[in-house]
C-alpha positions, 0 to 999 in steps of 0.5 A: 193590651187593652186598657179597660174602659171605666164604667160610667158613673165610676170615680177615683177614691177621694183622698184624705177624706175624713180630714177634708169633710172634718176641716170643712166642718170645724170652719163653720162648726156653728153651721149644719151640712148634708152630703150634697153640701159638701159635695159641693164644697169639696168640688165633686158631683159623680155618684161615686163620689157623693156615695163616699162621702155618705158612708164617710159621714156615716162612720163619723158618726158611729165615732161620734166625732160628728152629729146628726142635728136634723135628718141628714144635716150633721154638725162636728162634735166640738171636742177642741177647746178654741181661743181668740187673739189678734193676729200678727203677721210676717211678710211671710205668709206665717205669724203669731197670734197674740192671745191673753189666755197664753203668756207667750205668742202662738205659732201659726205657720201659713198653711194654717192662716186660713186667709187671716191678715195681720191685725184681725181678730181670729178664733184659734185652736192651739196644738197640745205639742210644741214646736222648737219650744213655741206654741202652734196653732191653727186658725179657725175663723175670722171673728174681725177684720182688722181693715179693708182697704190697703194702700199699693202700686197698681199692676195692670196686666198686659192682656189688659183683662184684670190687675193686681194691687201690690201693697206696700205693707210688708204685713201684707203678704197677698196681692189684691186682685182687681178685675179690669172695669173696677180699676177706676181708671188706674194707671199700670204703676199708680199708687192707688187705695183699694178695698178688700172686697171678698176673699173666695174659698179656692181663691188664692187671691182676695178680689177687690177694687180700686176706690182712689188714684193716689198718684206716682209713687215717689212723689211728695203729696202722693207719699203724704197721702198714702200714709194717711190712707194706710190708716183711714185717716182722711185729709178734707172735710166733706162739703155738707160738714164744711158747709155746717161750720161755716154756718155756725154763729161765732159772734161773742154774744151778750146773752151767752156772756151773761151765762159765763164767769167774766175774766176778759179783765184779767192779764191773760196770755198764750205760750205755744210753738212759734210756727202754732196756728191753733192756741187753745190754751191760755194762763191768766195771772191775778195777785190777790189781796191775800198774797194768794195767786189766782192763776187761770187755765183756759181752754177754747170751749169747742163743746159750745159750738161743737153740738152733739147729734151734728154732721160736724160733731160726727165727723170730729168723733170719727177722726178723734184727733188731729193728725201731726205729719212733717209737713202739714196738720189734719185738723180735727175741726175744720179751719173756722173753728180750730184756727179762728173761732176757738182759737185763743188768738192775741187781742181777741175775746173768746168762749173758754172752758176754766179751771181756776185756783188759789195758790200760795207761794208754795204752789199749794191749792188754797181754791179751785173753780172749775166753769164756763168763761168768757177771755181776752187773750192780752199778748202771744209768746213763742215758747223761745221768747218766754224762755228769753225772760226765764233765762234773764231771772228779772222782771225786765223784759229783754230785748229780743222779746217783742210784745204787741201791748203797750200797757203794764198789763201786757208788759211789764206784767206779762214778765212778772207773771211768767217768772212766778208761774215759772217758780210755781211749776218748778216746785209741783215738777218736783213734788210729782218727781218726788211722788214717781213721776217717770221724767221722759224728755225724749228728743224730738226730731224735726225738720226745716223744709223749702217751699216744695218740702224738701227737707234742707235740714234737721233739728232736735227739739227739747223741752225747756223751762218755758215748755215745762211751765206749761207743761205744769199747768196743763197737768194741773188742770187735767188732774183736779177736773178728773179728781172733782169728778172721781171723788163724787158719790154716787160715782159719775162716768167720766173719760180718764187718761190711764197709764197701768204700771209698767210689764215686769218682762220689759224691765227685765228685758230693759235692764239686760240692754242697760247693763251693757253701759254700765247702768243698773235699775232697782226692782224691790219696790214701784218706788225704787223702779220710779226713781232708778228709770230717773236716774237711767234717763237723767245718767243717759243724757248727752251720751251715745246711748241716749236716745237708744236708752229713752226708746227702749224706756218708753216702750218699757211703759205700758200704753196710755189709753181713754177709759171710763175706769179708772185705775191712775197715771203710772208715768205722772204718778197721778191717782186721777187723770184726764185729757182737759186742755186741747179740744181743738185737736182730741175729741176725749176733752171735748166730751171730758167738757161735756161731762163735767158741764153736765155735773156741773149743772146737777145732771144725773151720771152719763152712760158708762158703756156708751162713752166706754165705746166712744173711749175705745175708738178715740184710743184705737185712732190715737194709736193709727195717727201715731203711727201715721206720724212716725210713717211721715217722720220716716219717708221725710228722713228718707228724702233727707238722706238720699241728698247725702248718699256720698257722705259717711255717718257716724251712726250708734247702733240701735237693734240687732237682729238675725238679719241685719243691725239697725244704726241711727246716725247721731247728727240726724237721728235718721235710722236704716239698716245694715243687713248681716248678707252685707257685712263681707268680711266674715260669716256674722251670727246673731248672739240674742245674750250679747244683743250682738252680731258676732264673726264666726272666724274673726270673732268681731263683734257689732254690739247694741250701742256701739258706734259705726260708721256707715253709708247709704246704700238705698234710700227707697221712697216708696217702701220707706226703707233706709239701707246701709253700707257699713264702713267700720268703727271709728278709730280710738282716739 
């Protein structure tokens, strides 16, 4: 039997094709198609088929489900109502899409992802039913992409014709193509930065191109530098802005000295870090005639040398912020300024921004004056060797404390100065306690490395009374800048530093993993929420539970943030805050510096929507070089514990999850996993009531908080993931 043969021009029906011109429509619903343009997009060009598509469009027309804008250019009738969000990835393809119009997170499964990639801004529209009790929805447009370049191992193929980037963000969940002649000259296993460039329509792929041969992966400076490059955050200067501090005159000048207030007579000295390299603050201590205090706090005046409208001041606010990774700091300013010219060092003069107060013995402001200052820092303390004088209650200097001066004033005086600014700040912590002040003394992890950074050891770092004096002072002079400025009329726009109070659902959430330990937090009032997060954090303290109980305090808080608004400090319980004290490394001060000189001067209110939008970028780069840093904390822990995979740890269990439980081993603070498909000796289920996996037969239980004993599995350097065996639990003495 003969099969008839088709007739020329003749098609197959095209399937499913009021749902694919209606797709097509809803994507660009802003934009007008005819039928060849659809054609088009749908990949047919035979008679037959464009036939169908004209009396498809026709019938959805009669519908009115679609409109006919111009002869023959039609447009989809809008019935849907669409919301915007950001988009939250899995390594899945899948993710939600955080929305402030809903209260929980919609669902978006990854057929209807529509190429979105974690952290852009889409449109959506969400479906009125719900999926095992979750929103779902559909992604309909990319409104902002959240990045465009990714840090990952480069995989060229063997016919040498084209790569693929394989990136190391598990939030990634697409290689990246890259034609052969845009490789710039990668090696197959290089880790590499590469661009997203465009992501074609029937492309399964987005296309890109290498911009930057980072290294092998595994290696120190290559790992250091893949961190930074995740974020954008660059490592050197460019020349022409180098070039233009170097060039910057730094003399200490007698025409600019006679514009300032001279203090460079008063006992003046700095506490830092004993590795610091930067000071950019300093104290000053004066007893006056009238048994007041007259106490200084001056900070390096970056803003007389950094010039706005400069390639440097450029550069600073496009960084933003210095970036602080285990082994090394990228700087906001290059070196001539953030470690010579601003710097505050010993036995030197300095330009210095102030904010000067008259003090009692009760630590209450009698004066305040707030200027441009000319400084002579007298002596330099490590924070260890202002401690050594606290901890000795006299007003002999000990031992141990070696200080360059040789006369009373930066001798014996020194000493006397740091015992009442220490009495002073004791008294304004606990008046700031008293007021709701939250009181986080999170343990700070760090590291001793070896010439080639190699960790060789692990330290806590704490806050002590040394720390906390400063702490105080610094607070002081970042409050009434904001207070001086806030309370103006007319109203002035200024850069605050806000901390809205803290979301209900996280206490709630807070105190269900709490109660666990036997702690309880107090919900009736703002006030008795402050003092029952004290009584936690200082109840925790020295327990197994600690650190576990601060990290799940701190994200309980709302994040900090630059604004022109002011709306408080929930966690100082200050009304009026600002960032004053550290211009060399946080372009807010230096532009907080600028504002208050400009209405210092009688200047009329700055732009509100411009500096609302320079408020915004430096809290978006904030946020990136805090992640940043964590990324270094982690890689380092990593390397850390892959010289002691034959060792056994005791470790407290710090997450649980579906797929395995997260334990962070007391000695080091280092935190990997143990996955539930490798705990053998039962089938584990994750019960979410009890934060808890539990045996289905043995009915054992691994709890949040609890202590086990585990063991490196893998340590991988590459993906920065620390994997555990787990032994057990330790025996019950």
């Amino acid at each position: 039997m003969t099969r008839k043969k088709k007739r020329k021009g003749s098609s197959n029906k095209i399937s499913n094709l009021t749902n694919t011109i209606l797709s097509i429509l809803k994507k660009e619903r802003n934009k007008s198609f005819n039928y060849k343009q659809i054609a088009s997009k749908i990949g047919v060009d035979d008679a037959s088929s464009r036939n169908q598509i004209i009396k498809k469009l026709a019938q959805l027309k009669a519908k009115q489900e679609i409109e006919e804008v111009d002869r023959g250019k039609f447009k989809v009738i809008v019935n849907t109502e669409y919301h915007t969000g950001i988009f939250d990835a899995t390594a899945k393809g899948n993710g939600y899409v955080i929305c402030e119009e809903f209260e929980d997170d919609v669902f978006i499964a990854s057929n209807n992802v529509n190429k979105a990639l974690n952290g852009d801004e889409v449109e959506l529209y969400v479906y009125k039913r719900r999926k095992k009790g979750k929103l779902e929805g559909e992604i309909t447009a990319i409104i902002k992409r959240a990045k465009t370049e990714y840090v990952g191992v480069i995989q060229i193929h063997e016919n040498k014709n084209f790569a693929f980037v394989v990136p190391d963000s598990n939030k990634m969940y697409k290689d990246i193509f890259v034609p052969i002649n845009k490789i710039n000259k990668a090696e197959d296993g290089d880790k590499v930065l590469v661009s997203l460039d465009e992501w074609p329509e029937k492309s399964d792929s987005p296309n890109g191109k290498v911009l930057q041969v980072l290294g092998k992966p595994g290696e120190h400076n290559t790992e250091i530098h893949s961190i930074l490059a995740e974020y954008g955050l660059p490592y050197e200067f460019p020349h022409e802005v180098e070039d233009y501090a170097n060039n910057i005159d730094t003399s200490i000048n007698k025409e600019e000295i006679a514009k300032r207030r001279d203090m460079r007579k008063d006992l003046t000295f700095t506490i830092d870090p004993k590795d610091a390299k930067d000071f950019d603050d300093a104290l000053s201590f004066t007893v006056l005639d009238n048994g007041l205090y007259e106490i200084g706090i001056h900070i390096a005046d970056v803003s007389h040398y950094l010039k706005e409208g400069t390639v440097l001041d450029d550069e600073a606010y496009e960084r933003a912020t210095s970036v602080y990774l285990v082994d090394r700091v990228v700087p906001m300013l290059p070196e001539i300024l953030s470690n010579n010219a601003c710097s505050l060092r010993p036995h030197e003069e300095k330009f210095t921004f102030s904010a000067v107060f008259h003090l009692n013995d009760k630590a209450e402001i009698k004066k305040e004056w707030f200027g441009r200052t000319v400084t002579y820092s007298d002596a330099r303390f490590a924070y260890e060797e202002a401690q050594s004088i606290i901890e000795s209650g006299t007003n002999l200097i000990p031992a141990e404390v070696s200080l360059t001066g040789k006369e009373y004033k930066t001798d014996q005086g020194v000493a006397d100065a740091t015992l009442k600014l220490d009495e002073l700040a004791k008294i304004m912590r606990g008046k700031r306690m008293r007021d709701g002040a939250i009181s986080f003394d999170k343990v700070e992890v760090k590291f001793n490395l070896d010439e080639d950074a190699n960790p060789v050891g692990v330290f806590f770092k704490t806050s002590r009374d040394a720390n906390k004096l400063i702490e105080e002072f610094m607070l002081l002079a970042n409050r009434k800048v904001s207070e001086f400025i806030g309370k103006q009329k007319p109203e002035k726009t200024f850069v605050y530093r806000v901390h809205d109070e803290p979301d209900e659902s996280k206490l709630q959430a807070l105190q269900g993993v709490v109660s666990k330990f036997g702690h309880q937090l107090n919900f009736n009032s703002k006030d008795s929420i402050s003092s029952s997060l004290n009584k936690l954090l200082v109840d925790v303290k020295g327990k197994k539970e600690q650190n576990l109980v601060d990290t799940l305090a701190i994200r309980t808080m709302s994040k900090a943030a630059y604004t022109t608004k002011n709306i408080g400090h929930y966690g100082l319980a200050f009304e009026h805050y600002s960032h004053f004290t550290s211009p060399i490394r946080r372009y807010p001060d230096v532009m907080a510096h600028r504002l208050l000189q400009r209405y210092i001067d009688g200047e009329k209110t700055a732009n509100t929507e411009e500096y609302e939008e320079k408020c915004k970028h430096s809290s978006n780069m904030e946020y990136l070089a805090t992640k940043a840093e964590r990324d270094s904390i982690k890689y380092m822990q990593i390397r850390f514990m892959q010289d002691h995979q034959d060792e056994e740890f005791v470790g407290v269990i710090s997450g649980v999850t579906d797929w395995g439980i997260y334990v962070e081993i007391i000695s080091n603070k280092c935190e990997g996993m143990v996955r539930t498909r490798d705990i053998k000796d039962d089938y584990y289920e994750f019960d979410q009531e009890q934060f808890a996996l539990v045996g289905r037969e043995n009915q054992k239980m691994y709890q949040l908080g609890d202590e086990v004993i585990v063991k490196v599995k893998q340590a991988d350097l590459v993906k920065r993931h620390l994997d555990f065996d787990l032994i057990g639990k330790p025996e019950v003495e």
